[in-house]
PALUM-438601 format. One record per residue (C-alpha): residue number from 1; x, y, z. Coordinates in Angstrom, 3 decimals, m for minus. Example, Ala and Ser with C-alpha at 12.3 -4.5 7.8 and 13.67 -1.06 7.14 Angstrom:
<bapas>
<bapa num="1" east="12.300" north="m4.500" up="7.800"/>
<bapa num="2" east="13.670" north="m1.060" up="7.140"/>
</bapas>
This chain:
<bapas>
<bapa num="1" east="75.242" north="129.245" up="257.254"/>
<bapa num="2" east="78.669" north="130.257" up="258.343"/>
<bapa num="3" east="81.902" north="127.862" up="258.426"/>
<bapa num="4" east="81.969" north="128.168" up="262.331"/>
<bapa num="5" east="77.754" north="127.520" up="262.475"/>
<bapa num="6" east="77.935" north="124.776" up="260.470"/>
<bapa num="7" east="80.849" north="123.134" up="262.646"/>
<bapa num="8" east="78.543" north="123.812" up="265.839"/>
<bapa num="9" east="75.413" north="122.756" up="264.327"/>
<bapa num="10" east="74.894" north="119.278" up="266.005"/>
<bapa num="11" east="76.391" north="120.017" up="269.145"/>
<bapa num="12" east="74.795" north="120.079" up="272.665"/>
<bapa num="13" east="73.624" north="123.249" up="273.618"/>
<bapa num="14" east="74.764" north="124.724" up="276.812"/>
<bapa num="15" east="72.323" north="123.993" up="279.950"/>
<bapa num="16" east="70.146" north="127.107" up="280.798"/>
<bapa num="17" east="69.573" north="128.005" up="284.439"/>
<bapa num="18" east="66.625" north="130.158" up="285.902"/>
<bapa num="19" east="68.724" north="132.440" up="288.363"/>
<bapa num="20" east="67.640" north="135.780" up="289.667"/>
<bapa num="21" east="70.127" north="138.610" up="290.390"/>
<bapa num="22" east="70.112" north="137.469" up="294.466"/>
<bapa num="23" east="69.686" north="134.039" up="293.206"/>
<bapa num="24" east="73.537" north="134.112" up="291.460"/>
<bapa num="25" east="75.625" north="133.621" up="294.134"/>
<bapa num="26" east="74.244" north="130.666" up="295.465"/>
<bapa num="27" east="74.097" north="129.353" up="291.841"/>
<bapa num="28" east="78.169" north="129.982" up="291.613"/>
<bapa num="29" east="78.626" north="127.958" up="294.911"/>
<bapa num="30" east="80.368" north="124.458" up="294.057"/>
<bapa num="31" east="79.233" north="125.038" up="290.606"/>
<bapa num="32" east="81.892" north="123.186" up="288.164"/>
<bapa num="33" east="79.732" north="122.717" up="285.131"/>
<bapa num="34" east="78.973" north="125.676" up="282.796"/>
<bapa num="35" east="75.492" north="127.491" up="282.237"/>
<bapa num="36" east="74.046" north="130.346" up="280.436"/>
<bapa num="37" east="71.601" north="132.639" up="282.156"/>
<bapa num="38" east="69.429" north="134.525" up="280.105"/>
<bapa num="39" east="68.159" north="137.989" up="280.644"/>
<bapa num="40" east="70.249" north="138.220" up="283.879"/>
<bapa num="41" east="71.646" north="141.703" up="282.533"/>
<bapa num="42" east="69.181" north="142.741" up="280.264"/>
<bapa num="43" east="68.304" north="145.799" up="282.627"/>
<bapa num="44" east="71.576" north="146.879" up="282.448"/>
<bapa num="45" east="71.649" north="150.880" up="280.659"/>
<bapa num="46" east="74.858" north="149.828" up="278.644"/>
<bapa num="47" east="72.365" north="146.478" up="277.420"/>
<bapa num="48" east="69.566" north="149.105" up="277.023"/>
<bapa num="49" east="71.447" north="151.543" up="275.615"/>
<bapa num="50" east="72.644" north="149.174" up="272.915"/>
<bapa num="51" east="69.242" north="148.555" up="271.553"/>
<bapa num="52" east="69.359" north="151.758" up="270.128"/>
<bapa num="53" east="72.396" north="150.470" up="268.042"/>
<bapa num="54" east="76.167" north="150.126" up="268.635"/>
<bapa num="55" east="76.631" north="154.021" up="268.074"/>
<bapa num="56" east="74.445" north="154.764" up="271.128"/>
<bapa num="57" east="76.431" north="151.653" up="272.814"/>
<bapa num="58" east="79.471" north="153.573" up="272.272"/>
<bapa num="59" east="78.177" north="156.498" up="273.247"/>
<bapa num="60" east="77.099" north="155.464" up="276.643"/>
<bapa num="61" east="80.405" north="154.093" up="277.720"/>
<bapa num="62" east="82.253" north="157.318" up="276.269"/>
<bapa num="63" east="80.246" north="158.857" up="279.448"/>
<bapa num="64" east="82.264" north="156.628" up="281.999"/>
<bapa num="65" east="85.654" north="156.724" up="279.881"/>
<bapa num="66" east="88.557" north="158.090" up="282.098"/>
<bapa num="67" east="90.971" north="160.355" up="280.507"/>
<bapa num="68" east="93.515" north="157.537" up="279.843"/>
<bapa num="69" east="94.888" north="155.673" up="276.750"/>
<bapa num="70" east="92.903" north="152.301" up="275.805"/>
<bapa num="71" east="94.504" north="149.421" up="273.864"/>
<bapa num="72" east="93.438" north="148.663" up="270.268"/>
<bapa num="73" east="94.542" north="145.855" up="268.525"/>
<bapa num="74" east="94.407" north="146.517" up="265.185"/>
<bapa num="75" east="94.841" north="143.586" up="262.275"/>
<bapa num="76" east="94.407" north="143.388" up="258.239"/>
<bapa num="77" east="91.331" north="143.692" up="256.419"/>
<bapa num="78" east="88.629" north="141.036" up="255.824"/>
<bapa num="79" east="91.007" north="139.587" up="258.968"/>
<bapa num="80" east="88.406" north="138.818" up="261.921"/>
<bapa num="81" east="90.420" north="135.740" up="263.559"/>
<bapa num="82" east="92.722" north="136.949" up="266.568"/>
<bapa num="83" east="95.383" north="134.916" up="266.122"/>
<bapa num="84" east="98.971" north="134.467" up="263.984"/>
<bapa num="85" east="100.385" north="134.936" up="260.664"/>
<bapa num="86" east="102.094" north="132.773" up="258.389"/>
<bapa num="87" east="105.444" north="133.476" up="260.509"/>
<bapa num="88" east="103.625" north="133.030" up="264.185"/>
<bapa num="89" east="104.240" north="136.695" up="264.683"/>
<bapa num="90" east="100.766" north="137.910" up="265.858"/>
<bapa num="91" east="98.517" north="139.069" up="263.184"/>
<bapa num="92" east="97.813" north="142.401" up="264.964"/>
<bapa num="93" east="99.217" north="145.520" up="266.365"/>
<bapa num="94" east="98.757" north="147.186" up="269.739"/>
<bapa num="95" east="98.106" north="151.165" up="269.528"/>
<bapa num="96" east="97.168" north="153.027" up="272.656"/>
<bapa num="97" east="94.674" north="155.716" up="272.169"/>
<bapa num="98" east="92.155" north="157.170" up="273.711"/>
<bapa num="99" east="88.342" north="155.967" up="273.906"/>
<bapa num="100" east="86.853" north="158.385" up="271.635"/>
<bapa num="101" east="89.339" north="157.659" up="269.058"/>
<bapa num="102" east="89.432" north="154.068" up="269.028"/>
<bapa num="103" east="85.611" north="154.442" up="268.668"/>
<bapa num="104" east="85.777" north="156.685" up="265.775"/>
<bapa num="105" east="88.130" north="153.405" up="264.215"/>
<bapa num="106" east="85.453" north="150.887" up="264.818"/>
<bapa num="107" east="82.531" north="153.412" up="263.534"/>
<bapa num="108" east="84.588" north="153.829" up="260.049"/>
<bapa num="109" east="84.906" north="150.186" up="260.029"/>
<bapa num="110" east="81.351" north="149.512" up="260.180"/>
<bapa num="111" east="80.352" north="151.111" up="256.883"/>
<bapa num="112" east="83.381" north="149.166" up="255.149"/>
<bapa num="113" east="82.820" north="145.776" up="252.803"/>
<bapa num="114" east="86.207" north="144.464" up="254.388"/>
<bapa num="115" east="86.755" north="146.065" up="257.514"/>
<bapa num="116" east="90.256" north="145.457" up="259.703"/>
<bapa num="117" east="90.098" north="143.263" up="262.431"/>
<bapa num="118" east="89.008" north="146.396" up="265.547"/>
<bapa num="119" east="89.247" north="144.495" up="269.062"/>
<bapa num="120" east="90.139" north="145.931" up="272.607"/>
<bapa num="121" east="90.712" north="143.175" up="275.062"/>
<bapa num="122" east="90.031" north="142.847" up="278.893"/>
<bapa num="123" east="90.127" north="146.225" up="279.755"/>
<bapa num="124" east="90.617" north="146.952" up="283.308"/>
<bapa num="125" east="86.685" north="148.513" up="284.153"/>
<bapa num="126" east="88.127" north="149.982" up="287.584"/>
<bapa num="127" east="90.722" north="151.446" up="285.827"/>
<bapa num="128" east="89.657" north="152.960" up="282.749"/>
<bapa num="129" east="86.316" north="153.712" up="283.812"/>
<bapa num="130" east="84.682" north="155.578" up="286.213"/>
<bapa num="131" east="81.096" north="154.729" up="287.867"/>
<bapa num="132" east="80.128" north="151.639" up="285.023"/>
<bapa num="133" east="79.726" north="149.119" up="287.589"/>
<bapa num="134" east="77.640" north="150.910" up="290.014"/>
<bapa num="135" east="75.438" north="150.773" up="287.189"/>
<bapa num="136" east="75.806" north="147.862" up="285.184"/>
<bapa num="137" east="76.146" north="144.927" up="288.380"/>
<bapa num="138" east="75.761" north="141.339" up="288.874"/>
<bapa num="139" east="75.181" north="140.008" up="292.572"/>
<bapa num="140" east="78.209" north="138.010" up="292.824"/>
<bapa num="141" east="77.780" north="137.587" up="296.612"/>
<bapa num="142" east="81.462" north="138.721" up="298.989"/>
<bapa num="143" east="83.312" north="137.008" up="295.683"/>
<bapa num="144" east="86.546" north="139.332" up="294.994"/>
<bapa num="145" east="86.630" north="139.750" up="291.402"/>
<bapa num="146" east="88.672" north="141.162" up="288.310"/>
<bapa num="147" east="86.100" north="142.913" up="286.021"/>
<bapa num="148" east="86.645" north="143.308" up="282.537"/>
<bapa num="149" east="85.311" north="144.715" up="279.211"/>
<bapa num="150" east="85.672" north="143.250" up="275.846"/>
<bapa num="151" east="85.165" north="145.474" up="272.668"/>
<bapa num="152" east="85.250" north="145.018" up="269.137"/>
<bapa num="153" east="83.513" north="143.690" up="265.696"/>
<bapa num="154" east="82.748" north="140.355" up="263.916"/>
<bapa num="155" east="86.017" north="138.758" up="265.899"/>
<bapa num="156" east="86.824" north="135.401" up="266.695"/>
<bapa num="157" east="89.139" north="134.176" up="269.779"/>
<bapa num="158" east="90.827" north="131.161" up="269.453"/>
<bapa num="159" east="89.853" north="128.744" up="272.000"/>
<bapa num="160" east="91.868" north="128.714" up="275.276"/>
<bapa num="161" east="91.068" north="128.898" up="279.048"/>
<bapa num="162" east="91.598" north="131.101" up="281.879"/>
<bapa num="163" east="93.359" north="129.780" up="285.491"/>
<bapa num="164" east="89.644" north="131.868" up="286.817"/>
<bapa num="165" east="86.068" north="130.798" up="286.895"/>
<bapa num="166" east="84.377" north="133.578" up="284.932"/>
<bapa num="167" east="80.535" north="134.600" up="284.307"/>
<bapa num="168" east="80.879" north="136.337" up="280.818"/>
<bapa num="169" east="77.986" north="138.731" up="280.061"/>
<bapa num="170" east="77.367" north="139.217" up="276.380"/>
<bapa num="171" east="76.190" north="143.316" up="277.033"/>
<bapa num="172" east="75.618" north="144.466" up="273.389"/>
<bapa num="173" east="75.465" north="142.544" up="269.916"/>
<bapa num="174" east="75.460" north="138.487" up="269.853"/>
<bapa num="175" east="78.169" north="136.140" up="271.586"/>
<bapa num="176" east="78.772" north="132.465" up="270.350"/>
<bapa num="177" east="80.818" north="130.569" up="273.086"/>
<bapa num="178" east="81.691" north="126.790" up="272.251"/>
<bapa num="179" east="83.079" north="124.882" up="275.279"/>
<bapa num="180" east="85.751" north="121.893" up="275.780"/>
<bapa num="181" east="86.265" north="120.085" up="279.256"/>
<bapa num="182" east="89.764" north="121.019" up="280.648"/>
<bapa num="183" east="91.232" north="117.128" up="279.855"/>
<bapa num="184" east="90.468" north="118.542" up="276.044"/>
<bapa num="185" east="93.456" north="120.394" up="276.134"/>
<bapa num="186" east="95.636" north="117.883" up="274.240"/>
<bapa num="187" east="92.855" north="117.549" up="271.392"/>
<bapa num="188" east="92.802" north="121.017" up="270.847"/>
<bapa num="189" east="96.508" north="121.070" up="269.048"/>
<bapa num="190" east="97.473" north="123.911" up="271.581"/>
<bapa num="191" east="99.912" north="126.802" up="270.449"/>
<bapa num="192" east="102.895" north="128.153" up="272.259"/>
<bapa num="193" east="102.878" north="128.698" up="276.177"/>
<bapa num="194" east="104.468" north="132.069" up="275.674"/>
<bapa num="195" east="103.874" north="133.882" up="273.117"/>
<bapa num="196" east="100.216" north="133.682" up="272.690"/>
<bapa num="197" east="97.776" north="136.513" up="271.288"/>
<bapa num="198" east="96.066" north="137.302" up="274.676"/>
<bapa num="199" east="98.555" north="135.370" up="276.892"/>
<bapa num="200" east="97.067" north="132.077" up="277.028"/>
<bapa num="201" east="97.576" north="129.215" up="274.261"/>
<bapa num="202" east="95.173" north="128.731" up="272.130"/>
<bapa num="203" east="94.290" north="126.206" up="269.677"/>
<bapa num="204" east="95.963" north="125.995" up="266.247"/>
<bapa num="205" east="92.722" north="124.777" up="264.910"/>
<bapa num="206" east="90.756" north="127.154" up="262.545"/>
<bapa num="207" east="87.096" north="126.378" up="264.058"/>
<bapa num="208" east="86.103" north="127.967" up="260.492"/>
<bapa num="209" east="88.008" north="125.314" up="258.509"/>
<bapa num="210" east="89.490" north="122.816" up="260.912"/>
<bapa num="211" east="92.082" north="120.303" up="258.684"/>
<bapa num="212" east="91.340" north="116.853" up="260.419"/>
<bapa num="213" east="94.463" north="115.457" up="258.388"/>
<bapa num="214" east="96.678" north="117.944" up="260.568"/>
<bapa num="215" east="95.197" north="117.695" up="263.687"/>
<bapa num="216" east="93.303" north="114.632" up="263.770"/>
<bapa num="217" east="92.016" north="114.546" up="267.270"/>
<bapa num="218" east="90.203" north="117.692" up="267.286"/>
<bapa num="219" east="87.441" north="115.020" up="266.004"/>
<bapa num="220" east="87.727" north="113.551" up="269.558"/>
<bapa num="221" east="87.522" north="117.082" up="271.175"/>
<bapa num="222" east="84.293" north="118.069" up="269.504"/>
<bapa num="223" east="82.808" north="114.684" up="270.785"/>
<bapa num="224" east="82.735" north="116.381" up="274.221"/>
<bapa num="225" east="82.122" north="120.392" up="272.936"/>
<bapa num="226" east="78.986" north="122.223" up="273.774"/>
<bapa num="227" east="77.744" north="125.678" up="272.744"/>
<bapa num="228" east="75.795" north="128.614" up="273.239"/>
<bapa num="229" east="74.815" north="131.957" up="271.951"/>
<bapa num="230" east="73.679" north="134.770" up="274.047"/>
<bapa num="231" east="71.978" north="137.591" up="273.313"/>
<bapa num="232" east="72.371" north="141.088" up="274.817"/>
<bapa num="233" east="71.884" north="140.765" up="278.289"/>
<bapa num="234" east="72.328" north="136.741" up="278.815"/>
<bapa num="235" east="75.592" north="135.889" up="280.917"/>
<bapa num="236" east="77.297" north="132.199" up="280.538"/>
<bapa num="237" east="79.354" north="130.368" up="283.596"/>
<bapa num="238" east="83.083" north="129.557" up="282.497"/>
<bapa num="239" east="84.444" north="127.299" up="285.310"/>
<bapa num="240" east="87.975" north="127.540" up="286.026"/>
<bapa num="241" east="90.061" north="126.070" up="282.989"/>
<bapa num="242" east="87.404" north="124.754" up="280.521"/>
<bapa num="243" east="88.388" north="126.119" up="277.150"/>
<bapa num="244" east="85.975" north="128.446" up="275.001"/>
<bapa num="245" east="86.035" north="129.737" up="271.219"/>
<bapa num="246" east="84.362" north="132.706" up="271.445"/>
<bapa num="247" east="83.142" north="134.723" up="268.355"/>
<bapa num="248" east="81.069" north="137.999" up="268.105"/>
<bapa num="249" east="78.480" north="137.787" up="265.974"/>
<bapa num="250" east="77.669" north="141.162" up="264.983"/>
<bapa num="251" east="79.217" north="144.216" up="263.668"/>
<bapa num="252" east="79.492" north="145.744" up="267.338"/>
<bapa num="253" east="80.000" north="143.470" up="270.003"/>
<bapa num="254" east="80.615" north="144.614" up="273.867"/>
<bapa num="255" east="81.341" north="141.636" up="276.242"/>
<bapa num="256" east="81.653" north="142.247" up="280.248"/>
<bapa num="257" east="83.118" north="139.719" up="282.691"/>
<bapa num="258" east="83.897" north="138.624" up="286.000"/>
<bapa num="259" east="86.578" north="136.748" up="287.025"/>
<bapa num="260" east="87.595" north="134.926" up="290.384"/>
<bapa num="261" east="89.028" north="131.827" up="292.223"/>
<bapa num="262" east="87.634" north="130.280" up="295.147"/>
<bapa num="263" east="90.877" north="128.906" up="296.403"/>
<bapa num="264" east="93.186" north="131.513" up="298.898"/>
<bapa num="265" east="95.204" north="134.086" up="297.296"/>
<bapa num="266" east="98.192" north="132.598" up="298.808"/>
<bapa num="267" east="98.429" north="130.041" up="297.636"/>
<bapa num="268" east="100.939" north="129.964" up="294.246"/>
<bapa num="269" east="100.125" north="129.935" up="290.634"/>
<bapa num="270" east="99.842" north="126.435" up="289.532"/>
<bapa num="271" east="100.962" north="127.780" up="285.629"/>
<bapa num="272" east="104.302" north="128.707" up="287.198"/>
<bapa num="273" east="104.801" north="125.924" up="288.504"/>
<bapa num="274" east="104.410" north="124.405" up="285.406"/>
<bapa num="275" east="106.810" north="126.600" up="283.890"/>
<bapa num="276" east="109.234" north="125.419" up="286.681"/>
<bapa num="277" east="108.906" north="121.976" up="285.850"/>
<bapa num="278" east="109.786" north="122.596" up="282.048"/>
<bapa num="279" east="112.857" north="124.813" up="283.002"/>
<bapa num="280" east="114.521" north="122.300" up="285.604"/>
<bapa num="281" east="112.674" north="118.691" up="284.578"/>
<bapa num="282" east="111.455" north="118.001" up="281.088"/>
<bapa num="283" east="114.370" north="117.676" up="279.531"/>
<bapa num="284" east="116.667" north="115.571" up="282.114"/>
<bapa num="285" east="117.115" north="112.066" up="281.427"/>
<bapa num="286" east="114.335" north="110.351" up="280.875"/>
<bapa num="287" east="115.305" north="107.600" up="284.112"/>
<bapa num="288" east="115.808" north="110.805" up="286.288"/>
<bapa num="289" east="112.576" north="112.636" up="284.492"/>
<bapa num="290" east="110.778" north="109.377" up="285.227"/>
<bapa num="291" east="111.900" north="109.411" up="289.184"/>
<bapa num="292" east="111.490" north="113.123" up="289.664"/>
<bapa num="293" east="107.570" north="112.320" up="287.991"/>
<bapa num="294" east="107.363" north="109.135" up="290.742"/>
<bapa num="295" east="108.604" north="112.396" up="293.743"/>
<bapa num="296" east="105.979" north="114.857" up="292.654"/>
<bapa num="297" east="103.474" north="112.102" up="292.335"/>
<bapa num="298" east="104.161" north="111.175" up="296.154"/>
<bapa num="299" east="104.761" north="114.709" up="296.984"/>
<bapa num="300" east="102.474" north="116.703" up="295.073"/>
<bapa num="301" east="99.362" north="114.796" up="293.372"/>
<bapa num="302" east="98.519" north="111.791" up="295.513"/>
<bapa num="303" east="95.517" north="112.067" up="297.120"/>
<bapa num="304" east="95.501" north="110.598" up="300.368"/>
<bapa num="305" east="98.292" north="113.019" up="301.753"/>
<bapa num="306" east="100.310" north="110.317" up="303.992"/>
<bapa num="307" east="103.820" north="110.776" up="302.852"/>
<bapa num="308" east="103.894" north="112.826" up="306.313"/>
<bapa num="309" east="102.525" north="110.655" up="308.614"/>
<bapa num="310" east="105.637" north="109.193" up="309.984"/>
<bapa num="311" east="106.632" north="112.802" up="310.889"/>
<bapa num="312" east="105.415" north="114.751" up="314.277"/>
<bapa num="313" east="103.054" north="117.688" up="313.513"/>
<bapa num="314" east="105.521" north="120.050" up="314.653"/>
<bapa num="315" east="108.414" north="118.308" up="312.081"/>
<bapa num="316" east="106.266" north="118.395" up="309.185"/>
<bapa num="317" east="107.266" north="122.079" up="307.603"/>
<bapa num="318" east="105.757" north="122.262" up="304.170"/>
<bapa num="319" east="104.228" north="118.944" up="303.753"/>
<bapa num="320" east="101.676" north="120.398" up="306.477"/>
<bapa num="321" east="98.496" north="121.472" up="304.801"/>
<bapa num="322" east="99.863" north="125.008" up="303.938"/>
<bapa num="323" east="98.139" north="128.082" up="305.952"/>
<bapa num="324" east="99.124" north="131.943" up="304.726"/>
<bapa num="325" east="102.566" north="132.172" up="306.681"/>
<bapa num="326" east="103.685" north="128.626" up="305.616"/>
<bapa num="327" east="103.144" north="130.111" up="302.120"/>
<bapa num="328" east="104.896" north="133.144" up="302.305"/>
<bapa num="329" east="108.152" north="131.308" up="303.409"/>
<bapa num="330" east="108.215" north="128.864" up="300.746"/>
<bapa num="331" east="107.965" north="131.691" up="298.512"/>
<bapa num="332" east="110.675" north="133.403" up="299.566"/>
<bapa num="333" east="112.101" north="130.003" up="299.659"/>
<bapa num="334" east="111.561" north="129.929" up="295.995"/>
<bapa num="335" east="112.459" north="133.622" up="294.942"/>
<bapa num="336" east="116.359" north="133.110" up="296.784"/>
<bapa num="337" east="116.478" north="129.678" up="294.744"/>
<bapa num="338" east="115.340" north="131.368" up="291.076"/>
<bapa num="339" east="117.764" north="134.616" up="291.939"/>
<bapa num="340" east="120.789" north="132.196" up="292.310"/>
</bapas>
């Protein structure tokens, strides 16, 4: 059994919902809780096509490649973590090639005892390919989504989470997903906000050899972990900012996903915002830190939205429930304040 097997060995499996294609989006709907659907793509040609073995695999998306440069990240051999080195430099380089030579790369690796870590992350599917999701679809209702393809060998992704819910479709070789409720993040030891392998922080723990004596309340985090493995053609619900380990489990590995938000596009990045806060509040005084905290609490997280009451509807500005052309002033609000 393998390090990361055995650590997921006793935990709760992922729930498992019967949905048909048509059936999805009213599945999605309010869903906040993740589940794996199995078989949802399995009539997909690239799913098909992969039967036959990753070569046809690659060869069937070769046939939709556009003529552009794709991104390879290549690492050291017997390497199959995407993550840091000993210096927190990344433990990978970027090369930009095209399709059929990045291929070539992974099919050399295949045949090797100790291959190089071979991974090309969220590539744009609009972009760099042409005609793959008129055939290869999920019924994801009016939903407005950012589609992406995942490529690459035995590899394992740190756990992190994404600002999007995301239905993740494990389209050739074997997926392992293990999942942490978002209030996990401060059990998962998380690394730096910016400068991160794929641009969100992951967690410093090794899910192949976690130390508990260095980060002693991943314990508490796997108390509240679940996991699932899909086979080619199953598809798993990620809501919004739950955090998921993912590792391919076989020497070719093709992942396809679909991300969205349900709130308005308008509306402003909550991770900036963050980002804000650290630049112009974390490290005032802690009596002025602790009555700017009491101002956004008022302002910002209390629920029952009164601090406006006293205030005519027509007075209120910004602490009005915010439409599209409130939005768009406060952000230019903003952008004049940050250019000063």
């Amino acid at each position: 059994m393998g390090a990361v097997a055995s650590l997921v060995a006793d935990l709760p499996r992922i729930a498992e919902a019967q949905v048909a294609g048509p059936d999805l989006d009213a599945r999605l709907a309010g869903a906040d809780r993740p589940f794996v659907m199995r078989g949802i793509a399995a009539d997909w040609p690239l799913v098909v096509a992969g039967k036959d073995g990753p070569a046809a695999a690659r060869s069937h998306l070769l046939g939709y490649a556009r003529d552009r440069l794709f991104e390879l990240q290549i690492g050291p051999p017997g390497e199959n973590r995407i993550f840091y080195d000993d210096a927190m430099a990344l433990n990978f380089e970027d090369r930009r090639l095209p399709l059929a030579e990045a291929f070539a790369l992974i099919d050399k690796a295949e045949a090797m005892p100790s291959p190089p870590l071979l991974y090309m992350p969220s590539i744009d599917i609009a972009a760099f390919f042409d005609g793959f999701e008129d055939d290869n679809a999920l019924q994801l209702g009016g939903r407005s989504t950012r589609d992406g393809i995942w490529i690459g060998g035995r590899t394992r992704v740190a756990a992190h989470n994404d600002v999007a819910n995301n239905v993740a479709v494990a389209a050739v070789g074997r997926r392992r997903f293990i999942l942490f409720p978002p209030g996990q993040f401060a059990n998962l030891y998380l690394g730096p906000l910016d400068h991160s392998p794929g641009g969100r922080p992951v967690s410093m723990v090794d899910f192949a050899d976690p130390d508990f004596e260095r980060f002693p309340r991943f314990r508490d985090a796997l108390d509240s972990a679940m996991v699932a493995e899909l086979a080619a053609g199953d598809a798993l619900f990620i809501p919004a900012l739950w955090y998921h380990h993912v590792e391919g489990l076989d020497p070719f590995n093709v992942l396809v996903n679909y991300w969205w938000n349900d709130e308005p596009r308008w509306l402003g990045h909550p991770e900036d915002a963050l980002y804000h806060a650290i630049l112009a509040v974390r490290d005032l005084p802690p009596a002025s830190r602790r009555q700017w905290q009491a101002m956004f609490d008022h302002y910002v997280f209390a629920d029952d939205r009164s601090n406006a009451d006293h205030l005519p509807d027509n007075a209120r500005g910004i602490l009005a429930p915010l439409d599209a052309q409130q939005a768009q002033k406060l952000r230019h609000y903003l952008l004049r304040r940050l250019s000063q």
